[in-house]
Every structure is written in C-alpha cells, then in structure tokens.
N, C-alpha and C positions, 0 to 999 in steps of 0.2 A: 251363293256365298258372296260374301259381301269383304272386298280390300281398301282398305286405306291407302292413300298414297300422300306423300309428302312433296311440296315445293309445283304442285301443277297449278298452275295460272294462267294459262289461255288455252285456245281452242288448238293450238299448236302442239299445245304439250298434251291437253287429252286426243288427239291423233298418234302422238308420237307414243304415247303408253297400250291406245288401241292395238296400233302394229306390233308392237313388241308382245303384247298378249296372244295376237292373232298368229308369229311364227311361233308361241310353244303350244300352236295348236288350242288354246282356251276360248270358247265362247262366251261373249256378253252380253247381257242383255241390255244392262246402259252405263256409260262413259262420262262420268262431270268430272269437275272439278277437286281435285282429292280423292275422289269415291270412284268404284270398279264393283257394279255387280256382275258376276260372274252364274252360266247358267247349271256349274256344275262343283264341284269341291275340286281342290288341286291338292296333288301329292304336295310332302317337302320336297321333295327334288325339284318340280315344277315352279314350288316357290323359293327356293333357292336360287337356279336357274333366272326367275324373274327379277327377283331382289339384286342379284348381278348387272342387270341386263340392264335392269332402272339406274342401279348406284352412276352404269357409267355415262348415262342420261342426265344425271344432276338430281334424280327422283329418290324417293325413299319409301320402304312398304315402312306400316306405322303400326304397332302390337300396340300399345298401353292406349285406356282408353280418357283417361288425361289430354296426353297429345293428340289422339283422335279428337279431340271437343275444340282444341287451340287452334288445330290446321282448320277446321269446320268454319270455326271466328273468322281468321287467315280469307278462307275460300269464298265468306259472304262478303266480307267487306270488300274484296277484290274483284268480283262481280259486280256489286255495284257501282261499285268507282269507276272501273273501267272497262264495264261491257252495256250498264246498265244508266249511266248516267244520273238522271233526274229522278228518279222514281223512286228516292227515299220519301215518302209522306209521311210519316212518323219520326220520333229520333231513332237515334240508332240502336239505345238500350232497350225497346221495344221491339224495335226490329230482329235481332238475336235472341232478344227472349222466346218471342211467338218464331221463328225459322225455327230454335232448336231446340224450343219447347222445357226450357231450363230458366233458372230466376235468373236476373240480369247479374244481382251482385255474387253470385256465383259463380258465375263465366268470367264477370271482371277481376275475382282474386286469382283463380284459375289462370288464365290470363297472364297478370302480373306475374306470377311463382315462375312462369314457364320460360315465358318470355324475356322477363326484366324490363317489361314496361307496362304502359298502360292499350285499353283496345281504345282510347280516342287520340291515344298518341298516334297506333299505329295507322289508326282510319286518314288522320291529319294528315301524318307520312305518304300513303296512300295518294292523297286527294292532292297532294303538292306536285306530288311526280306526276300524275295527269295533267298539272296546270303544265306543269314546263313541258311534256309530250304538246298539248293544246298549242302553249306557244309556237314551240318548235315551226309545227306546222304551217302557222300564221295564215291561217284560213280563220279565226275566230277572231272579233276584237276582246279584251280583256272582261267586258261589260257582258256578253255571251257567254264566253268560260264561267263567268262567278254565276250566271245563271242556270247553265248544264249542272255547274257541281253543288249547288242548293247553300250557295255564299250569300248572305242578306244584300252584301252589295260590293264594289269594288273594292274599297274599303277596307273591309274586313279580308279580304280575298288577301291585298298586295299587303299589311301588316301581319296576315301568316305568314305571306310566303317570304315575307324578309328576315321574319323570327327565326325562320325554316332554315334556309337558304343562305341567308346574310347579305342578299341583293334584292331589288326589286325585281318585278317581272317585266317592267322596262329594259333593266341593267341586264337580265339572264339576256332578254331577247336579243338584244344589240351584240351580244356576249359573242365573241369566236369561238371562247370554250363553254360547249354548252355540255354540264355533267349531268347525267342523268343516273339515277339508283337504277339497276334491274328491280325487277317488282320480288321476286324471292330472296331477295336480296334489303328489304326492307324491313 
C-alpha cells in the first residue's frame, strides 16, 4: 500500500515519519520523500491515528491525486536542489516529464491551479535558498555555488539572487540578519 505524505524534505523528516510508522506497529518497505510504501494495508484507525501523529510533525497524508502529482514536482525538484546538486543534465521540463512520466505542460498548469505559481518559479525559490544556506557556510566561493547549481555563471547567479532576495549575495553574506525560507515553507 502505497501513502502520500505532505511537506517531507529531507532525510530528517523521512526518519521522523519512519518512526512514527514503526510505533503504530506498520511495516515498510521504502521511505522517500513524500512517498511511504507500506508492506501491508492499514485500518482507518491506523490511518487516522497516523494522520494525527504526522499533523503534529508538520506532515500531512495527501488523498487527491492532483496534490499527489504537485508534492511529487515539490519532492523532485527539492532533491535535486538540495541533496543532488549538479546533476540536472537536461532542463528541468524534461526532467519532470520522464521522472513522472506525464507531459510537461500538464504538470506545469497542474502546478500553477494548486500552487499560485509557476514550477520555475518555485525551482528558482528552491535554488536561491541553497545559495544563501551555500553562503551561510562560506566554505564555497560564489564562482563554485553558480557551478554546484548549474548557473551559466556568476552573473546570472547574483542578478537572481538580487531579483529574489533584494540584496546581493555579497550584501546577504556580510548581513547579521541572514533570513533564510524553511524549504516547506517555499
């Protein structure tokens, strides 16, 4: 049986949804990102119980399968960005297409209706809050970051991120208040 889950973005949170599976007793078989295959079918009780158990996690189970195809977008592009770096070699509206085996411009209306934006907006969004984590750090020069995140060149990198942001990534860096988006939160 196969669960949707809503707002999981890191390895953190498919841990924390693991265990909470594992105290109503539910075996898995595998744990990503949004997704929970299960090796068995669950009561309502069970999922009830679980839908509880997630809400006060910040999680959500996902019924419609509309929203199951947006968190799906949500979960690729968040992977890449920030687990996977560099290893977009196509653009992106190929990449979605062939992951989820649907036309592109059908995911991108989808998309839009659900959301109120665009997926290169939110890939943008995405790929901004990585630079400023990148910076944060200051283990990378700027010239590194734009090439981790597949930026043609500085350039273009620091007039996103000023478009973005309203500061350079000089000005964030130097910054005292450095605000950063949560990633489910973009």
């Amino acid at each position: 049986m196969k669960l949707y889950i809503k707002n999981m973005v890191c390895s953190r949170c498919i841990m924390m949804v693991k265990s909470e599976l594992e105290k109503l007793g539910l075996h898995t078989i595998a744990v990503e990102l949004g997704e929970v295959e299960l090796k068995e079918e669950i009561s309502d009780n069970q999922k009830e119980m679980l839908l509880q158990n997630l809400q006060v996690l910040g999680f959500d189970l996902i019924d419609d399968k509309k929203t199951k195809t947006v968190e799906r977008i949500k979960n690729l592009i968040i992977e890449l960005v920030h687990h996977r770096n560099n290893e977009l070699k196509t653009n992106l509206s190929d990449y979605l297409a062939e992951n989820l085996n649907q036309d592109y411009n059908l995911l991108s209306n989808l998309f839009s209706e659900i959301e109120n934006t665009t997926i290169e907006k939110y890939f943008i969004s995405q790929k901004i809050e990585k630079v400023k984590e990148l910076l944060i750090y200051n283990e990378l020069s700027l010239s590194e970051i734009a090439d981790i995140l597949n930026y043609s060149n500085v350039a273009h990198l620091s007039n996103q991120f000023k478009k973005i942001t309203g500061c350079t990534p000089t000005s964030f860096k130097q910054s005292k208040d450095k605000k950063r988006i949560q990633i489910e939160d973009l």
